[in-house]
N, C-alpha and C positions, 0 to 999 in steps of 0.2 A: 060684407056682401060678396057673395061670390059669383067673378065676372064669366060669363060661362062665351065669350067672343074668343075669335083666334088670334093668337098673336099678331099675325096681318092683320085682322081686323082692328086691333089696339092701337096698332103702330101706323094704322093711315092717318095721315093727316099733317104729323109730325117728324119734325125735322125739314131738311132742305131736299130733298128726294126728289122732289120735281125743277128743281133750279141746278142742284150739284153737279150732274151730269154734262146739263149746258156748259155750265161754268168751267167746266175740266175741261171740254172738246175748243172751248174760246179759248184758253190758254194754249193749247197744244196749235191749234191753226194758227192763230198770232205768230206763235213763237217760229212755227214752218215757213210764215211766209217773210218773217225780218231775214229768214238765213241768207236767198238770195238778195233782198233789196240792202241791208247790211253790207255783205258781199263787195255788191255795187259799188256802194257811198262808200265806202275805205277804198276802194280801187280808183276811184273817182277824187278821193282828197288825195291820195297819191301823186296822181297824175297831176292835177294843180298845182301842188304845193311848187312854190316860185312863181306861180301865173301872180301877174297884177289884176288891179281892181278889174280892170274893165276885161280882161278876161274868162271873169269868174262872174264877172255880171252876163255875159252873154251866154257864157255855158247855163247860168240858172233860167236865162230867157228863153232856153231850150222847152218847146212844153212837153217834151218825151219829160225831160229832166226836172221840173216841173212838177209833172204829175209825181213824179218816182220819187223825189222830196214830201211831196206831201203824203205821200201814202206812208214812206218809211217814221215818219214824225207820230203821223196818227198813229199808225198800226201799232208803232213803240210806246207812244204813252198809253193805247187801250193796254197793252198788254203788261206794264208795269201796273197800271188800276186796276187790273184784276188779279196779278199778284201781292198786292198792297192789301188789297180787300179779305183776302186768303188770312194774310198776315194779322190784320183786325178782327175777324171773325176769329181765329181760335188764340187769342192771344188777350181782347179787352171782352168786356161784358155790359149787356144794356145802353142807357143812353149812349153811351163812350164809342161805343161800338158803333150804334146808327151815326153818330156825328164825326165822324172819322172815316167809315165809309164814303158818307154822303160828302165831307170835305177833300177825298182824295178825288172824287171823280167831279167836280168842280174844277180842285186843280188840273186837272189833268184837260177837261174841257175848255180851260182858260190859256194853259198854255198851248194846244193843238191851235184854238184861232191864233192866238198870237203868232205863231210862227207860217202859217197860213197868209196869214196878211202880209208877214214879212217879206215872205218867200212871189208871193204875188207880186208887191211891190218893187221888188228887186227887180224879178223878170218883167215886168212889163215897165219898167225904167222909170217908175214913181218916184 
């Protein structure tokens, strides 16, 4: 049969076109905004390093400091989950693929609260 459609026209539908783009400019953001809050937390364990317990408890009970933890935890593991995801997609196929996807970004959602609650409970003296 002879498909008399344009190449565009063939090629809608298929492939990740409409997600790939997202997916690149997540990466790139992610990775711009660990530079400064990175940055920070190694300037910050720096400055600790010899602090005792209760010193490092007060500074995390800091909520500038606080927040600045939780966002660099989060930000870091989206942005490892969407380089993980990278890594599955051109590398496994089919099931292997969805379930590997779908199990990094579980981990990653499990261990973001995790450290959420940790970082909470530290600072507010739980």
């Amino acid at each position: 049969m002879n498909d008399t459609r344009t190449p565009l026209s063939r090629a809608r539908g298929l492939g990740s076109a409409k997600e790939g783009v997202h997916h690149w400019w997540m990466q790139r953001i992610t990775a711009i905004a660990l530079i400064p809050l990175v940055v920070w937390f190694a300037i910050s364990l720096v400055m600790m390093s010899g602090a005792d317990y209760a010193v490092v408890r007060a500074w995390i009970g800091s909520p500038l400091v606080m927040v600045l933890l939780i966002l660099t935890i989060g930000i870091g593991l989206h942005h490892g989950q969407l380089g993980l995801q990278v890594v599955w997609e051109d590398y496994t196929d089919g099931g292997l693929r969805v379930a590997m996807i779908v199990l990094t970004k579980f981990i990653a959602v499990l261990f973001g609260l995790g450290a959420i609650v940790g970082i909470m409970r530290i600072g507010f003296g739980g």
